[in-house]
FISETOR-550323 format. One record per residue (C-alpha): residue in three letters; x, y, z. Coordinates in nm, 3 decimals. Example, Ala and Ser with C-alpha at 12.3 -4.5 7.8 and 13.67 -1.06 7.14 Angstrom:
residues 2
site rest->ALA&c1->1.230&c2->-0.450&c3->0.780
site rest->SER&c1->1.367&c2->-0.106&c3->0.714
This chain:
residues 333
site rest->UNK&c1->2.706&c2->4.540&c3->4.139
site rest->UNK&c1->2.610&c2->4.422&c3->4.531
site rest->UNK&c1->2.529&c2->4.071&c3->4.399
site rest->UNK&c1->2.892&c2->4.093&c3->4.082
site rest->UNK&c1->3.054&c2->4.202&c3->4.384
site rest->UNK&c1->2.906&c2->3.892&c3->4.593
site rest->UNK&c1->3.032&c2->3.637&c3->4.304
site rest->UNK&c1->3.384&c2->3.787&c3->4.345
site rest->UNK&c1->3.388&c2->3.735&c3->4.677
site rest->UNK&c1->3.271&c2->3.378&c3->4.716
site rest->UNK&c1->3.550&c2->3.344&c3->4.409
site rest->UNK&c1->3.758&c2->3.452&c3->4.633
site rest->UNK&c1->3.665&c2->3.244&c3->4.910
site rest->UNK&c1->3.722&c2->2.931&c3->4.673
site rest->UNK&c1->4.015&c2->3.042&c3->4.577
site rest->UNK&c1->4.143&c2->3.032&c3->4.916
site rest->UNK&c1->3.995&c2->2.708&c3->5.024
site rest->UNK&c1->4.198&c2->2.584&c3->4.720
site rest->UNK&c1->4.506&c2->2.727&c3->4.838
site rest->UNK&c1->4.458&c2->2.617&c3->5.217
site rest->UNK&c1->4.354&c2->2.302&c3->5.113
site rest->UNK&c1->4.714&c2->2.214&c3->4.941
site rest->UNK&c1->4.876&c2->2.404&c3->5.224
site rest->UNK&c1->4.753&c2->2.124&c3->5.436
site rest->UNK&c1->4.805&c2->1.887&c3->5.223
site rest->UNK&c1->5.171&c2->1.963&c3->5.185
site rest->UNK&c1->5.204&c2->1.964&c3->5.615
site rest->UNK&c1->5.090&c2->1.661&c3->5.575
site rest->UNK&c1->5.324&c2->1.499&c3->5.351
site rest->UNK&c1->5.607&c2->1.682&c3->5.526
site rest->UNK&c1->5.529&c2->1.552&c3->5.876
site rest->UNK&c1->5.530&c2->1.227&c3->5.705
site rest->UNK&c1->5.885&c2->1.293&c3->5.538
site rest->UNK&c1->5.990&c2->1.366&c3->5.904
site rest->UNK&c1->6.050&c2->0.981&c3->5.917
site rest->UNK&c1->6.336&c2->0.828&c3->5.811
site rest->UNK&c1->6.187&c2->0.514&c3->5.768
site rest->UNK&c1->5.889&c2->0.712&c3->5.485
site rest->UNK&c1->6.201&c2->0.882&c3->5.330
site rest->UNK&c1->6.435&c2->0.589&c3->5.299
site rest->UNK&c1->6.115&c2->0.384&c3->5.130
site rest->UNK&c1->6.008&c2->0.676&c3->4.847
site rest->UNK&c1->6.373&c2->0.719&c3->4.795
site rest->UNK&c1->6.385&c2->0.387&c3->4.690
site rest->UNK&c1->6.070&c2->0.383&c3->4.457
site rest->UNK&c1->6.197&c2->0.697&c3->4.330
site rest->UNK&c1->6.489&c2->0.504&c3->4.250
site rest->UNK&c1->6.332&c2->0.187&c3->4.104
site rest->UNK&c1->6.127&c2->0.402&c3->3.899
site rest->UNK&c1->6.442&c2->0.546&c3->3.747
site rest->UNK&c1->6.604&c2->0.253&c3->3.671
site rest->UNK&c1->6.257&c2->0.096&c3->3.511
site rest->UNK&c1->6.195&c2->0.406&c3->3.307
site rest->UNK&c1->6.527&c2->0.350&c3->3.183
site rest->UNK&c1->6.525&c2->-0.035&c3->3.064
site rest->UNK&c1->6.132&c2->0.006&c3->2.960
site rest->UNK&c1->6.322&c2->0.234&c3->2.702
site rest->UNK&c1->6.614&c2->0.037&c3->2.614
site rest->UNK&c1->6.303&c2->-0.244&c3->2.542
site rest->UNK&c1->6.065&c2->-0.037&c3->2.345
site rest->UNK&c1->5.829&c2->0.000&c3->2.613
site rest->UNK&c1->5.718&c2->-0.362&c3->2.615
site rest->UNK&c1->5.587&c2->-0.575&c3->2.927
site rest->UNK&c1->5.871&c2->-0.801&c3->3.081
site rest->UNK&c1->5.787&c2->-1.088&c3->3.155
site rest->UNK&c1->5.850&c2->-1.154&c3->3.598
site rest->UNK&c1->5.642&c2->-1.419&c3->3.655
site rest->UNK&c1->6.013&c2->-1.603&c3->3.775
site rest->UNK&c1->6.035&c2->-1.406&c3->4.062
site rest->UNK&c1->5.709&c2->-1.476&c3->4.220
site rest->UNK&c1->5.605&c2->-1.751&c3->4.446
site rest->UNK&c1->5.340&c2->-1.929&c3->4.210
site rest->UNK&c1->5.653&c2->-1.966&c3->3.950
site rest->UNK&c1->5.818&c2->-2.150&c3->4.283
site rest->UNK&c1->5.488&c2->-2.377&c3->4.330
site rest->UNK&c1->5.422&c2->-2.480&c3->4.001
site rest->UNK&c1->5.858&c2->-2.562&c3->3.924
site rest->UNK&c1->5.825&c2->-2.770&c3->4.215
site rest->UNK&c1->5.555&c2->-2.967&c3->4.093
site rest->UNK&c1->5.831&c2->-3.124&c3->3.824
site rest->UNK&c1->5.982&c2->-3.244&c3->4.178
site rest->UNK&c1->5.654&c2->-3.398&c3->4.283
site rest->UNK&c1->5.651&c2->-3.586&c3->3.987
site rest->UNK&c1->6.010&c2->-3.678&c3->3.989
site rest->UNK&c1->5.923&c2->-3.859&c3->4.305
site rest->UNK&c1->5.618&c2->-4.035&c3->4.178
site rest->UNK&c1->5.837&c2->-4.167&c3->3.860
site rest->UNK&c1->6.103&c2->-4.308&c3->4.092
site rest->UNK&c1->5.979&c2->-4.384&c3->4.417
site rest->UNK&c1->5.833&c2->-4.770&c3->4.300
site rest->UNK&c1->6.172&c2->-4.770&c3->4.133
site rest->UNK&c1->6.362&c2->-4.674&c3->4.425
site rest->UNK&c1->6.160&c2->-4.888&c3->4.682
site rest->UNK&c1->6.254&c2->-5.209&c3->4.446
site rest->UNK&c1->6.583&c2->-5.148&c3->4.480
site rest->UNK&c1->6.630&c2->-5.038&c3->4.837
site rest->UNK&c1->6.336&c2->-5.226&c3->4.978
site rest->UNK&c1->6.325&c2->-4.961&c3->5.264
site rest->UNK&c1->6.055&c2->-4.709&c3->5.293
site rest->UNK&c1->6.243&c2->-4.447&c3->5.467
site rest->UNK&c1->6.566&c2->-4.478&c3->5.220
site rest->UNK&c1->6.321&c2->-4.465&c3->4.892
site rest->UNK&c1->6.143&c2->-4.146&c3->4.996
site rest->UNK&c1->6.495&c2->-3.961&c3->5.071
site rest->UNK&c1->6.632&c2->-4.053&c3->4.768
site rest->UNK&c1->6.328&c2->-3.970&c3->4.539
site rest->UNK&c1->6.317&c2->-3.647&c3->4.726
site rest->UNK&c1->6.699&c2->-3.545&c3->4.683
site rest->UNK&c1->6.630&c2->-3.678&c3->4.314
site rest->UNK&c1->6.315&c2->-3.432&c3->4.261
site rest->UNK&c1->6.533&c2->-3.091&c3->4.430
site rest->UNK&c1->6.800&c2->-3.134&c3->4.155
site rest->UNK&c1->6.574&c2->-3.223&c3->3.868
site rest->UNK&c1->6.364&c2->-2.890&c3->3.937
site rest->UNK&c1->6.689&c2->-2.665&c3->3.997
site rest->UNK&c1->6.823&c2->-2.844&c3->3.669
site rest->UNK&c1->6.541&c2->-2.768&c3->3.502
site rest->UNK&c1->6.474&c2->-2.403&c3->3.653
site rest->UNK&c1->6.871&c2->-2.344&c3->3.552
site rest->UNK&c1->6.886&c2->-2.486&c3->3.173
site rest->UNK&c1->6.532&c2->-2.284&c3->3.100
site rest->UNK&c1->6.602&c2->-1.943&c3->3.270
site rest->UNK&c1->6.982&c2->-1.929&c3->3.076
site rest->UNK&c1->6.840&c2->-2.125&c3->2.728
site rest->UNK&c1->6.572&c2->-1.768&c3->2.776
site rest->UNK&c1->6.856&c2->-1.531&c3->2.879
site rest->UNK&c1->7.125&c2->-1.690&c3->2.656
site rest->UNK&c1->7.191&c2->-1.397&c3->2.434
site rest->UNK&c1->7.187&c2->-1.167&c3->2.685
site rest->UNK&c1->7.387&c2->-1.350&c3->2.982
site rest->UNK&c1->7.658&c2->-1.465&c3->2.708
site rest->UNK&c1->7.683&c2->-1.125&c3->2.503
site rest->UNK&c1->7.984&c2->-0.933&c3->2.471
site rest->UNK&c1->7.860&c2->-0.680&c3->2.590
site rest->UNK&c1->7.848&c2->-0.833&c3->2.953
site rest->UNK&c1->8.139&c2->-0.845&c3->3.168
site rest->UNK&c1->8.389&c2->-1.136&c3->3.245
site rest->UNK&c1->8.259&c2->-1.214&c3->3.597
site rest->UNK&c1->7.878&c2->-1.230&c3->3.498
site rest->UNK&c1->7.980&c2->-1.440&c3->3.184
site rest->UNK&c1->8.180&c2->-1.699&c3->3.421
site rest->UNK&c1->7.882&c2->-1.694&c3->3.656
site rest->UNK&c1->7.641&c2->-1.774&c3->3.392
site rest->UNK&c1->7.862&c2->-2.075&c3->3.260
site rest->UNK&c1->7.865&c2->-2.185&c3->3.640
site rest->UNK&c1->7.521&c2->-2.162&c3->3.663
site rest->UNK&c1->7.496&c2->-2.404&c3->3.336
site rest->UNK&c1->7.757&c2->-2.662&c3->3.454
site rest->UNK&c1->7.618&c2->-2.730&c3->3.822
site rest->UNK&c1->7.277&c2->-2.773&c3->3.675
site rest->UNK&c1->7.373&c2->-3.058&c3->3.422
site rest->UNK&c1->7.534&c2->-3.161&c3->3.711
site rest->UNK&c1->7.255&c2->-3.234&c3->3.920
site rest->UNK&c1->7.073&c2->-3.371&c3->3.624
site rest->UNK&c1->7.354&c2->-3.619&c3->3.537
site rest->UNK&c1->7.269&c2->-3.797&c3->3.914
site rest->UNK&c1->6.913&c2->-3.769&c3->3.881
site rest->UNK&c1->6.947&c2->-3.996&c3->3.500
site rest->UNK&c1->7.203&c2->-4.244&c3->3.674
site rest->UNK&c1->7.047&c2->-4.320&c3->4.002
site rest->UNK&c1->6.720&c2->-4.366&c3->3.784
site rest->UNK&c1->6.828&c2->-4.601&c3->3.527
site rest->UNK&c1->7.075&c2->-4.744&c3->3.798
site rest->UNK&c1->6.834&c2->-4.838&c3->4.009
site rest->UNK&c1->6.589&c2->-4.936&c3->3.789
site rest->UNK&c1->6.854&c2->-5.225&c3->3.602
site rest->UNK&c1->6.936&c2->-5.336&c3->3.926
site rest->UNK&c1->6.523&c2->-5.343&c3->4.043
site rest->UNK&c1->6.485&c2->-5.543&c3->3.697
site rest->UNK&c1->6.766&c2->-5.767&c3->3.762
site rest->UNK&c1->6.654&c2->-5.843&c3->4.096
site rest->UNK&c1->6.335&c2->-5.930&c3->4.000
site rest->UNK&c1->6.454&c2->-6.177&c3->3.710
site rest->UNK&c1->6.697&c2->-6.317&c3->4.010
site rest->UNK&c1->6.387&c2->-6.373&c3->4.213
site rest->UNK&c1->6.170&c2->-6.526&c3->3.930
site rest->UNK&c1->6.098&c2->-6.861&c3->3.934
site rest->UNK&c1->6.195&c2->-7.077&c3->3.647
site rest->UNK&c1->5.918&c2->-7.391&c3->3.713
site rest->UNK&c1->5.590&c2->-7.334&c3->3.885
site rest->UNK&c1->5.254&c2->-7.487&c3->3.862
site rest->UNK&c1->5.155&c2->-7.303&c3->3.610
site rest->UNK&c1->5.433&c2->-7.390&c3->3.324
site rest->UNK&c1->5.711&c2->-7.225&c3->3.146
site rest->UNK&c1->5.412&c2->-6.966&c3->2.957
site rest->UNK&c1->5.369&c2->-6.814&c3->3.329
site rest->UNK&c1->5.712&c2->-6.698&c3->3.366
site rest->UNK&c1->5.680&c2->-6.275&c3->3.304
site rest->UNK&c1->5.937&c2->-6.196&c3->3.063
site rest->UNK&c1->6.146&c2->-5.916&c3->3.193
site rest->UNK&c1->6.376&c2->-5.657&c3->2.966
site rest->UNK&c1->6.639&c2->-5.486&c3->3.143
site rest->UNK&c1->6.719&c2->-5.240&c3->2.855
site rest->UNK&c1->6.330&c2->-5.090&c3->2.813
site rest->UNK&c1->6.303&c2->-5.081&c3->3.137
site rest->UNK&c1->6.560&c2->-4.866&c3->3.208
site rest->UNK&c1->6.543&c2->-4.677&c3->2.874
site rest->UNK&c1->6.159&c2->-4.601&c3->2.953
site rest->UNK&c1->6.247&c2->-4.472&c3->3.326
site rest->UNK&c1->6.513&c2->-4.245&c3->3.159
site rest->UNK&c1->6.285&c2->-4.093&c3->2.930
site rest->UNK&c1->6.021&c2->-4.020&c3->3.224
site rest->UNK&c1->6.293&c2->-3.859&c3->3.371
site rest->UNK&c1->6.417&c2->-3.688&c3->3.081
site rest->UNK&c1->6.050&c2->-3.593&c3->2.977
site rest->UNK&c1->5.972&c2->-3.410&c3->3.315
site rest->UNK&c1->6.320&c2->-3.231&c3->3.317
site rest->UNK&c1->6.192&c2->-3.144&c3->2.962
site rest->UNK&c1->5.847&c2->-3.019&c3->3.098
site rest->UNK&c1->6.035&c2->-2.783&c3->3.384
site rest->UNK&c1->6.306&c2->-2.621&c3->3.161
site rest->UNK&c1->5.969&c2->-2.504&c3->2.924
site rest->UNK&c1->5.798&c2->-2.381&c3->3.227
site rest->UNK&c1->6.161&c2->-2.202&c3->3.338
site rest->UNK&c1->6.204&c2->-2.057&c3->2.989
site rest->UNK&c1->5.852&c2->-1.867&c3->2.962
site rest->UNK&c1->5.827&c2->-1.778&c3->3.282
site rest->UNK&c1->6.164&c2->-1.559&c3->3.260
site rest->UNK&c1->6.192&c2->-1.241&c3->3.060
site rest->UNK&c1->6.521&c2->-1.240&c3->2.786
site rest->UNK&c1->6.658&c2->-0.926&c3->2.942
site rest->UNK&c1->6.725&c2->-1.050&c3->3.348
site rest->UNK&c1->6.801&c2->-0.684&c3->3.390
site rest->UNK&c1->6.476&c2->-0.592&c3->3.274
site rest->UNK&c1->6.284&c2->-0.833&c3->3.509
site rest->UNK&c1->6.470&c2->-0.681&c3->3.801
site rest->UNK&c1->6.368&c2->-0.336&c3->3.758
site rest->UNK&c1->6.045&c2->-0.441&c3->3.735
site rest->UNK&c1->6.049&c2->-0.657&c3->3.973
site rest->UNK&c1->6.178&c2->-0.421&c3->4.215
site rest->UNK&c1->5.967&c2->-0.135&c3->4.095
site rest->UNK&c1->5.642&c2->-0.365&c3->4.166
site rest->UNK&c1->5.812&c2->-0.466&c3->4.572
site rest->UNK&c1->5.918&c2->-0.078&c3->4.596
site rest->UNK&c1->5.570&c2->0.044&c3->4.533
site rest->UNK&c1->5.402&c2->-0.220&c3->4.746
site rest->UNK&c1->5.623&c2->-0.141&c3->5.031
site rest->UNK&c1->5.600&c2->0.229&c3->5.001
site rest->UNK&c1->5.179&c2->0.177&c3->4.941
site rest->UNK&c1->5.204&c2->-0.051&c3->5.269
site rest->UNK&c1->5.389&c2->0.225&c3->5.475
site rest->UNK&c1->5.196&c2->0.561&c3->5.287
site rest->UNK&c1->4.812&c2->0.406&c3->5.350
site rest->UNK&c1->4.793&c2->0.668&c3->5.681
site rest->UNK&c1->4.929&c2->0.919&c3->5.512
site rest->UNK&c1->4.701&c2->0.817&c3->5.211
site rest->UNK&c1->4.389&c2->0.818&c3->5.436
site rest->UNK&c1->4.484&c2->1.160&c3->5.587
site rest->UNK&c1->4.526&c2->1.329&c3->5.216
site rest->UNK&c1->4.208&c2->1.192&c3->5.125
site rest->UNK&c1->4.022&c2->1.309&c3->5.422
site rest->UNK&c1->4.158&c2->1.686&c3->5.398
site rest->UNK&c1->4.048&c2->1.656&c3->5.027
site rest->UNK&c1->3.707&c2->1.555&c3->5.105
site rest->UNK&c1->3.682&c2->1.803&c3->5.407
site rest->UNK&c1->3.789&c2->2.089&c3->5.131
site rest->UNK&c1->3.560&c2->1.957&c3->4.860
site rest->UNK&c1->3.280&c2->1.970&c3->5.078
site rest->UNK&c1->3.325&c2->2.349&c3->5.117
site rest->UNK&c1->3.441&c2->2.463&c3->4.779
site rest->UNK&c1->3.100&c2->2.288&c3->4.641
site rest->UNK&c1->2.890&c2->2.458&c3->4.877
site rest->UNK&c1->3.048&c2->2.782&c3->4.746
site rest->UNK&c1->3.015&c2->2.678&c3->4.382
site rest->UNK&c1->2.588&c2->2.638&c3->4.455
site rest->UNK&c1->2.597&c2->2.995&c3->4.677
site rest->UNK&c1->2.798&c2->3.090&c3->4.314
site rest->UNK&c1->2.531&c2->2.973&c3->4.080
site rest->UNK&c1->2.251&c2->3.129&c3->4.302
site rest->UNK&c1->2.396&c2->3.461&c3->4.244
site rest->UNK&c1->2.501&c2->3.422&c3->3.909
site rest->UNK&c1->2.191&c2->3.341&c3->3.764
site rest->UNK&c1->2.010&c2->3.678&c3->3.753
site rest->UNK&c1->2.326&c2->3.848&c3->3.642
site rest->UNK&c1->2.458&c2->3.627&c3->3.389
site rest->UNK&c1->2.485&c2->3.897&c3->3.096
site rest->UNK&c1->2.609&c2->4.169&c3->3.377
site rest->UNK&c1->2.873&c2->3.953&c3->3.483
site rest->UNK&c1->2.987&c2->3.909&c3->3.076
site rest->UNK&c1->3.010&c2->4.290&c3->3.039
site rest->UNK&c1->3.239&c2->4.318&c3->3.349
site rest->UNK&c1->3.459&c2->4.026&c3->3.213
site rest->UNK&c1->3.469&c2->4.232&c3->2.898
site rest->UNK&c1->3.549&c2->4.552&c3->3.111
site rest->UNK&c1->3.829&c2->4.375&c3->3.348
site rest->UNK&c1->3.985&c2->4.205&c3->3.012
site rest->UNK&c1->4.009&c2->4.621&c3->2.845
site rest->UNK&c1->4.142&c2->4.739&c3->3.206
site rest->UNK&c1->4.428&c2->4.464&c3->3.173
site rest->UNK&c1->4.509&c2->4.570&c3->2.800
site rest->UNK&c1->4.546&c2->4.920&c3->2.905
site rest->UNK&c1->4.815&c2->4.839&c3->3.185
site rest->UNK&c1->5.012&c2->4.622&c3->2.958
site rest->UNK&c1->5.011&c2->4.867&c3->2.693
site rest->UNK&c1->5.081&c2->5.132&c3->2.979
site rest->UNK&c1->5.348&c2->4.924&c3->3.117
site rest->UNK&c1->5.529&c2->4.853&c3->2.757
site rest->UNK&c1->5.560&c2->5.209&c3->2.706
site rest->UNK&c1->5.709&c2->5.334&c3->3.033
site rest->UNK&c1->5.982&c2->5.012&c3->2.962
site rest->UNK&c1->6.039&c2->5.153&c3->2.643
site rest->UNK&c1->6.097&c2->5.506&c3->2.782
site rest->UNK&c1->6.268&c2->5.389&c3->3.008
site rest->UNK&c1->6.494&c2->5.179&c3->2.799
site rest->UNK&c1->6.546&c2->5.482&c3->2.557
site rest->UNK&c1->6.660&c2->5.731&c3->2.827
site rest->UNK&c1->6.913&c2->5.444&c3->2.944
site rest->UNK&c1->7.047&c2->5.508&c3->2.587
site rest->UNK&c1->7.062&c2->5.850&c3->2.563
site rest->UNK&c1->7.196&c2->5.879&c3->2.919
site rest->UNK&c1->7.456&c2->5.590&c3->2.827
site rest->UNK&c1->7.838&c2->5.725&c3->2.796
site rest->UNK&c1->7.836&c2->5.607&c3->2.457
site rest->UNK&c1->7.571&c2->5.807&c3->2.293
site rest->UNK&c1->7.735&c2->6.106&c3->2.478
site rest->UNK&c1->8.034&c2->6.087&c3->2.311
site rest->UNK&c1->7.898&c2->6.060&c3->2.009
site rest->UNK&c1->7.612&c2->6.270&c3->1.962
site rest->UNK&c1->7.634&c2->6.539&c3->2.220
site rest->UNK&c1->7.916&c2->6.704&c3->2.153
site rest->UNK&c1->7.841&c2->6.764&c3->1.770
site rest->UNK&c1->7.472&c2->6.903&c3->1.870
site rest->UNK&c1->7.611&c2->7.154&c3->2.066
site rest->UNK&c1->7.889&c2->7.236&c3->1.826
site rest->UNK&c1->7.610&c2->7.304&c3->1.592
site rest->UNK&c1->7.420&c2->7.485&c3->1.863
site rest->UNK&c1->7.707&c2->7.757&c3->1.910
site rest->UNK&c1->7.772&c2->7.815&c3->1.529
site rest->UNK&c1->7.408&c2->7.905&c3->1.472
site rest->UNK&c1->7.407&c2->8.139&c3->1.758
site rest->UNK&c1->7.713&c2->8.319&c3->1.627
site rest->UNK&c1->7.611&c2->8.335&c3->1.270
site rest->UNK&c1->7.489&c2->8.602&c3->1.102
């Protein structure tokens, strides 16, 4: 019994470590939660968790795609601006014969090919959901705003290429000479029309290239993408501001484990020699518990049946018969 009573005790002691241990755990958490700033950012999570749980649902739980909304999606889009300006800058430097006005130009040319491009992929993705019924008035009229200022700044980008380009090719057939040393066979023959129809489809083939990059780099439900996209910022944030709190948790946990398994060894020690003792007194503590539950059911029911029998109800209709009965057997014969 001294070394059954010893397990209980260190039991005991665990037990409590246990309990202290989230007791200090939970200070913890609410000294953090005495900041506004901690509470605003896990009320927010909390929030962009809510609103993700919900759309994962309404998409059958599958990954959206939110690689739009990150800065490598920004990079590589403007790479179809980069070569824009490789495309047109010979071009443009033909025409203009100024440095300085050829790099501007190619420039301005490459920013509205890439936001054409990012514009006609993203809604050609989103189309059935931006232009749904289901979506209201204003976000339908902004979508079909979206559409028209993109062709718009791809409808300068084609003209000021194959502008510039006819007029680089007819300036160069100006400038050609028509005798030289060499005879007629050294003139280079010049055509206006491929020229210009091969610079448009450059053009046309990296606008082509950047609305394929915009359209699977965007997921079809833009609601979707948000609440993931916020979930993923949310957490970061809230990660970012929790790491103290994080490292404090952490340490009370290890400080706590560190005790509770030097209990668990002084545990095993004792339990060792009494191993078949301490399965009889499980089997004696399990009968004791039967016995008060059966003890307790009976005193409820008792107690339930004298709230009966004590109950107006049963008094008016049983006791006044019994004791009806009661007098006519006393005054019979």
């Amino acid at each position: 019994m001294n070394e059954l009573n010893a397990i209980r005790h260190l039991e005991q002691e665990k037990g409590d470590l246990e309990a202290k241990r989230e007791e200090d755990m939970q200070e913890r958490r609410k000294r953090a939660r005495n900041y506004s700033r901690y509470v605003q950012v896990e009320e927010r999570l909390a929030t962009a968790n809510d609103v993700f749980t919900r759309k994962q649902a309404e998409n059958n739980s599958r990954v959206a795609t939110t690689w739009g909304s990150s800065a490598s999606y920004v990079a590589v889009i403007s790479l179809i601006g980069i070569a824009e300006w490789l495309i047109n800058y010979d071009t443009f430097m033909s025409f203009l014969q100024v440095p300085a006005f050829a790099a501007g130009a190619t420039i301005i040319l490459g920013v509205l090919l890439a936001f054409a491009a990012h514009a006609h992929g993203t809604l050609l993705k989103q189309a059935a959901f931006l232009f749904s019924a289901h979506c209201e008035p204003r976000e339908r009229s902004s979508s079909w705003r979206l559409l028209a200022f993109g062709t718009f700044c791809l409808l300068p980008v084609l003209v000021a290429a194959g502008g510039s380009r006819y007029a680089a090719v007819t300036r160069a057939l100006a400038l050609n000479p028509h005798f030289n040393i060499l005879g007629a066979d050294a003139v280079i023959e010049r055509n206006p029309a491929r020229d210009v129809l091969l610079s448009l489809l450059a053009n046309v083939a990296a606008w082509a290239v950047g609305v394929f990059i915009a359209y699977t780099a965007h997921d079809p439900d833009p609601e979707y993408m948000g609440a993931t996209v916020d979930l993923h910022r949310a957490r970061r944030r809230f990660n970012r501001l929790s790491a103290p709190v994080a490292r404090d948790l952490e340490s009370i946990r290890a400080r706590y484990t560190k005790q509770i398994k030097e209990l668990e060894n002084r545990t095993r020690s004792h339990s060792e020699s009494v191993q078949q003792e301490r399965s009889l007194l499980a089997q004696v503590d399990d009968r004791e518990r039967g016995i008060l539950a059966q003890l307790s059911e009976a005193g409820r029911q008792n107690a339930e049946l004298y709230r009966i029998l004590e109950s107006a109800e049963f008094s008016a209709t049983f006791r006044r018969p019994i004791a009806c009965a009661r007098s006519l057997r006393a005054t019979a014969p």
